[in-house]
DOTI-779064 format. One line per 4 residues: their letters; for each residue x, y, z of C-alpha. Coordinates in nm, 4 decimals. Each point is the difference from the previous one (the first is absolute). Example, Ala and Ser with C-alpha at 12.3 -4.5 7.8 and 13.67 -1.06 7.14 Angstrom:
residues 2
as = 1.2300:-0.4500:0.7800; 0.1370:0.3440:-0.0660
This chain:
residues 136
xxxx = 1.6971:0.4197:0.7022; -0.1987:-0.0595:0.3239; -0.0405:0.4508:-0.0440; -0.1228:-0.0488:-0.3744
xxxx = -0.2579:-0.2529:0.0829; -0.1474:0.2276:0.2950; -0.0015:0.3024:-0.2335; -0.2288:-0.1860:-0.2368
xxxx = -0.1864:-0.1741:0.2367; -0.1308:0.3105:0.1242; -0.0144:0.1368:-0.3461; -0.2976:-0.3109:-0.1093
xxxx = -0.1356:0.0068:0.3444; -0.0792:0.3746:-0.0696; -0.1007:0.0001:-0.3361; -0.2002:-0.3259:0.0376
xxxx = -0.1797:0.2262:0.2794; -0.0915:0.2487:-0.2078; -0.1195:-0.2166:-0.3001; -0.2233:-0.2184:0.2734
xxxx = -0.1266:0.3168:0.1210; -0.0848:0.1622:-0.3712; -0.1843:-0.3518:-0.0995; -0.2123:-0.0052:0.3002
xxxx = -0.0809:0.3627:-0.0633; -0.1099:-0.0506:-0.3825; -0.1457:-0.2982:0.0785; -0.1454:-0.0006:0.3206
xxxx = -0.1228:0.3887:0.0312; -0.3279:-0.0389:0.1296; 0.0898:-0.2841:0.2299; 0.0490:-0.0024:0.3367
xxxx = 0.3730:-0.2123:0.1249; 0.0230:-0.0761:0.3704; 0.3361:0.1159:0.1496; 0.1348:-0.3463:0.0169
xxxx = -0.0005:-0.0235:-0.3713; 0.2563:0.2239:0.0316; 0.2433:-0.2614:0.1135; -0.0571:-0.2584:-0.3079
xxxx = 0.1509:0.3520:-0.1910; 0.2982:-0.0432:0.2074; 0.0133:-0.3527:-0.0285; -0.0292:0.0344:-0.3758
xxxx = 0.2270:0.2779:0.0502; 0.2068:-0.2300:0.1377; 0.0071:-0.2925:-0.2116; 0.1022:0.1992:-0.3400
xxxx = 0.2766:0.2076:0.1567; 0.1308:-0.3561:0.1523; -0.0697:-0.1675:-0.3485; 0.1125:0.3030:-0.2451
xxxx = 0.2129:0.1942:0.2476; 0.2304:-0.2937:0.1204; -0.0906:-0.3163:-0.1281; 0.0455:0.0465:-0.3895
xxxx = 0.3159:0.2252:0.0443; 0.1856:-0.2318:0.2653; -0.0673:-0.2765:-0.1889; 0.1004:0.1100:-0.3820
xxxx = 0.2479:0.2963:0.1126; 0.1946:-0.2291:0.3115; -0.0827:-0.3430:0.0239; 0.2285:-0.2682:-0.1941
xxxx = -0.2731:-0.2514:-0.0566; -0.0767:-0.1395:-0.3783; -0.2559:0.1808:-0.1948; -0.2705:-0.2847:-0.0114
xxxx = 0.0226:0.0114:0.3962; -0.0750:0.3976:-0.0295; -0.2561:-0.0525:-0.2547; -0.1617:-0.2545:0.2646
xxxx = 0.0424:0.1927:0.2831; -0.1068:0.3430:-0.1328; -0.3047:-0.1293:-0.1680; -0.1172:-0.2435:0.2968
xxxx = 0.0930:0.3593:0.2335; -0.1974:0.2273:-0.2374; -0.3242:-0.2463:-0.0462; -0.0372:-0.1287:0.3829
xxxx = 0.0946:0.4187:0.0905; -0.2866:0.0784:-0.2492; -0.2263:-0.2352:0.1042; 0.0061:0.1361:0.3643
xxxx = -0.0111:0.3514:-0.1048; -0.3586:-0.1141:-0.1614; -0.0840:-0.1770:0.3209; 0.0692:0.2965:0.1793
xxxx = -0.1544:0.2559:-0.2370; -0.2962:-0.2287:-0.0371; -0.1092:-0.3524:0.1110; -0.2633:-0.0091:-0.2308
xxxx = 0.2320:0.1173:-0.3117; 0.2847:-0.2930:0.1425; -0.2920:-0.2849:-0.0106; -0.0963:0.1327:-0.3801
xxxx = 0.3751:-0.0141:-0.0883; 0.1165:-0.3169:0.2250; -0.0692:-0.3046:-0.2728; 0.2613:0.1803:-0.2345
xxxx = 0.2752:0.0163:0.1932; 0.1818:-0.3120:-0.1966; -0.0435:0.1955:-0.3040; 0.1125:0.3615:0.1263
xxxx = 0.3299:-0.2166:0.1947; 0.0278:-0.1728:-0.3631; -0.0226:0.3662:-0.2071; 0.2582:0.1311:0.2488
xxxx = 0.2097:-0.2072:-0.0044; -0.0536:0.0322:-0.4482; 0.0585:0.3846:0.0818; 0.2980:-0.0021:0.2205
xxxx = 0.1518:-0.2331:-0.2753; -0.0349:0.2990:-0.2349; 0.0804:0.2440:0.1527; 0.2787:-0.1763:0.1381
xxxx = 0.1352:-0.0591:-0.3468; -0.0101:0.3982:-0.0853; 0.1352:0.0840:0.3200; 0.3309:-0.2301:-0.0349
xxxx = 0.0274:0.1054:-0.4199; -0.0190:0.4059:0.1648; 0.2556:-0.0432:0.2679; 0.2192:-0.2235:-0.2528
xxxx = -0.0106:0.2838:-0.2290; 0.0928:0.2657:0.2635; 0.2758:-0.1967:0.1440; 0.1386:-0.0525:-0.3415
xxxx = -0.0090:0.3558:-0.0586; 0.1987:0.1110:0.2834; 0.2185:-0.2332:-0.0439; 0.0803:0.0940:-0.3682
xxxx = 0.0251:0.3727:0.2003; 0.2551:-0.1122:0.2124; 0.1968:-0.1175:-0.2784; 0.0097:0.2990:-0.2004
């Protein structure tokens, strides 16, 4: 377990790099960064491989809590992660965005319900087909 959770881990760090990296370049050509900058990247680096890399996958995949305690935790985990991402990306972007948060915690939480419910009818489905394998 504690090797899987490395192994992706590094896998969002690296990839969250590299997306960071292509947005500022679109977006921010022309624009000077100062070389501290370069450490909200790996902050925000950070926070999604901790969020999307552990988090999510220790929590649905090996954690025995009830689902409305995962839906709770994932979606306050995902909104306060976001909301420092912003913060680090941009202050200016995080005051814009701040007054929302209820409404993006509330919408999470709405989301993770859904896709909650797909999730569980999937993995129902596969179980029930290997178990209707193993008994032919």
């Amino acid at each position: 377990m504690i090797q899987q959770l490395k192994q992706s881990f590094f896998q969002v760090f690296t990839v969250t790099t590299l997306w960071v990296i292509l947005l500022l370049t679109m977006f921010y050509r022309d624009q000077p960064i100062q070389m501290s900058f370069l450490w909200n990247v790996a902050g925000i680096s950070l926070i999604a491989a901790l969020l999307f890399g552990v988090m999510y996958s220790a929590l649905w995949n090996h954690f025995t809590l009830k689902p409305i305690w995962n839906i709770v935790i994932s979606s306050t985990c995902n909104i306060a992660g976001g909301m420092l991402i912003i913060w680090l990306f941009s202050r200016e972007m995080f005051e814009l965005i701040a007054p929302w948060f209820p409404g993006m915690w509330l919408l999470s939480i709405v989301l993770h319900v859904i896709a909650f419910y797909f999730y569980a009818r999937m993995d129902s489905r596969k179980k029930a087909e290997e178990l209707n394998d193993i008994l032919k």
